[in-house]
N, C-alpha and C positions, 0 to 999 in steps of 0.2 A: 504494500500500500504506500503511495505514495504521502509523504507529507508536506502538507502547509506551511510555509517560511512564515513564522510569526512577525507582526508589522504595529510600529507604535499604537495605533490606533483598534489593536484587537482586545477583545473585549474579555474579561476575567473567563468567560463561563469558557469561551472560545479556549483561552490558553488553558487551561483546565481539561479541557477536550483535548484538546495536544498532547496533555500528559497522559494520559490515557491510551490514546492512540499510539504511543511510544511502545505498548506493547504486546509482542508478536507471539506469535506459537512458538518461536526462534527463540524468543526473548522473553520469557516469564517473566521472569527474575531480574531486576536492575537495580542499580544504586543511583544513588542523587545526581552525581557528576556524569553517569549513562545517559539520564534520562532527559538531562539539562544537552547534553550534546545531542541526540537525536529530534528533541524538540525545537533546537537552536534557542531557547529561553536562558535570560541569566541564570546564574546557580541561583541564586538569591528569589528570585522569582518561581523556581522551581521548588526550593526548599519549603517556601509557602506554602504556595500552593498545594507540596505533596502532604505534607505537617494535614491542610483542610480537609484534603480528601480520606486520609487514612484516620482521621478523628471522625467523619460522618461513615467510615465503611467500604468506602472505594474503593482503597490501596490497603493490605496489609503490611508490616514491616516485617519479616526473616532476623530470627537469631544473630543471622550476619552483616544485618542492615540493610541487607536488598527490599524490594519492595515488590510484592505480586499484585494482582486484581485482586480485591476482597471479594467477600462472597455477597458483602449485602449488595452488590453490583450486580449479580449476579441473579439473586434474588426479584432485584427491578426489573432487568432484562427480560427474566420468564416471564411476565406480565405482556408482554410483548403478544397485544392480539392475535396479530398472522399467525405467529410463530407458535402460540400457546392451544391456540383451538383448534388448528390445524392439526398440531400433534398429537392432540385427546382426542380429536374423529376418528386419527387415521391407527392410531396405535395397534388396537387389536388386529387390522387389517394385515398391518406390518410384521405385528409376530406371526399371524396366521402364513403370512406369506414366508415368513422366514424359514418358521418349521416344516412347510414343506417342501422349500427349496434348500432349508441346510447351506444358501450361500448370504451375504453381504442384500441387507436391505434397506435403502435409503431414501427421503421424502427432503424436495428443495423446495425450494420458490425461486422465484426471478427478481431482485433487488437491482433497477437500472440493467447495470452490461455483467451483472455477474450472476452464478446461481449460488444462493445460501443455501445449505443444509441445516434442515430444520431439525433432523431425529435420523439417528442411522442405528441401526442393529447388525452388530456381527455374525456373522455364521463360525461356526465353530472349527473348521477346516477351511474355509475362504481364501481365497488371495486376500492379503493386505491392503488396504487401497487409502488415500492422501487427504482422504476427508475427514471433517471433526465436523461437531454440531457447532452451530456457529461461526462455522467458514466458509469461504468464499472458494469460487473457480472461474476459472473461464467457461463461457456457454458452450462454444463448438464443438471443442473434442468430449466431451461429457453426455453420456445419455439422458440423464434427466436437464443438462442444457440444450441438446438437442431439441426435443420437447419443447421446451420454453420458447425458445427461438424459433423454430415454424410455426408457433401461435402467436408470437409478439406480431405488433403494430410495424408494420412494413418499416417506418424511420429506424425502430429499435432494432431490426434485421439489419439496412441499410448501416447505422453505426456501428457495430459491431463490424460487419465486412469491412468497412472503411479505414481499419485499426490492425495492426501489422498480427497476424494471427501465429500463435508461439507451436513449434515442434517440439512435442514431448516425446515422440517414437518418431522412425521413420514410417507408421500406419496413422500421422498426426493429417488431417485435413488443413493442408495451409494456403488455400487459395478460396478467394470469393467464387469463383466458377464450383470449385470440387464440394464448399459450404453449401449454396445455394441448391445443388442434384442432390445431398444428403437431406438437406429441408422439406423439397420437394416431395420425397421418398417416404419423410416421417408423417406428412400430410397425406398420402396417397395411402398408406400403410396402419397407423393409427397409431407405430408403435417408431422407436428411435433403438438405433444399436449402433454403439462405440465398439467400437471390434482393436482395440489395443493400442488408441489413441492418445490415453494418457501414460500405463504401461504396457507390455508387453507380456503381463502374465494375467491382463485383465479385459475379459468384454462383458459391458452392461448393456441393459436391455430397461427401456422406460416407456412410461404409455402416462396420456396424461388424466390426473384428475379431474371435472368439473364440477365448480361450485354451484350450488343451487341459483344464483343470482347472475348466470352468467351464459351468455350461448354456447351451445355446444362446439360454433366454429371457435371457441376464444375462447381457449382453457387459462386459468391465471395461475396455475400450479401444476405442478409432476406428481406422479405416483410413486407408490415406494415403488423400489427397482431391486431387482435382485442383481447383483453381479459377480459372476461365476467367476 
């Protein structure tokens, strides 16, 4: 993720969110003088600020002085409409589906140009695979992106192609032409399949969800997916 160059004129909550945003699945764990250089903030303004946050819950402190995300942060977060109701509809569906696929089964949404995961459930023998609840991907090479992206709004197709698209295997789709005949396919098909586009020991398979509130052409969410 990229970050925001803090600028005189940015606003407490704004740098506060900076501090925050300083950390990665990389990067749990940081100390004052870490987090002050990734945020580009004075130490002094970061000392602060981290001193407010970890008094209200947001940052915990480590025996060693590092700092992680608390959990009453965390706690807020699950509040998170999308994210919360979507996961208590789909859950039992998810395990139902797990147990009887015994692989990897995961439920995203479309946040802008990325897909979140909302709930993933492991298979017990499964390939490994790079997702966590609460993270982020690229749409194209991903099956529950795929999904996403042949139902999004033509602009949101359009930006995404327009955007230098990243090779994770050599089975990575990296042209707007080769994007566009896999869309096409997921539309014509009902169903999206990443055949070893992120690794090479992984093909997932997604079909999308529809919300009650929503046309069948224009799903706003993916299905849990199994990935073999």
């Amino acid at each position: 993720m990229q970050r925001r160059a803090p600028t005189e004129n940015c606003s407490v909550t704004a740098r506060a969110l900076q501090v925050l945003e300083a950390f990665t699945p990389d990067r749990s764990v940081l100390r004052l003088a870490e987090i002050s250089r990734h945020t580009g903030l004075p130490l002094t303004t970061t000392h602060r600020l981290v001193k407010e946050l970890a008094g209200w819950g947001a940052l915990e402190r480590e025996p060693d002085g590092g700092y992680r995300i608390g959990l009453r942060l965390w706690e807020i977060a699950s509040l998170a409409p999308r994210g919360l109701g979507l996961r208590e509809a789909a859950l039992p569906y998810l395990s139902d589906l797990g147990h009887i696929t015994r692989e990897n089964v995961q439920l995203a949404v479309r946040e802008e140009l990325s897909v979140v995961y909302v709930e993933r459930l492991a298979g017990r023998d499964a390939v490994r695979v790079l997702t966590r609840v609460g993270g982020r991907f690229d749409l194209a090479p991903t099956g529950v992106g795929l999904v996403l992206l042949a139902h999004a709004p033509r602009e949101v197709q359009e930006q995404v192609l327009s955007r230098p698209l990243v090779r994770h295997t050599e089975k990575t789709l990296c042209t707007p032409d080769e994007v566009r005949r896999a869309l096409a396919e997921v539309r014509r098909t009902g169903v999206a399949v990443s055949d070893r586009q992120v690794t090479m020991d992984a093909v997932s398979v997604a079909a999308p969800v529809y919300g009650p509130d929503h046309p069948s052409s224009r799903p706003s969410r993916s299905s849990p997916t199994p990935t073999p």
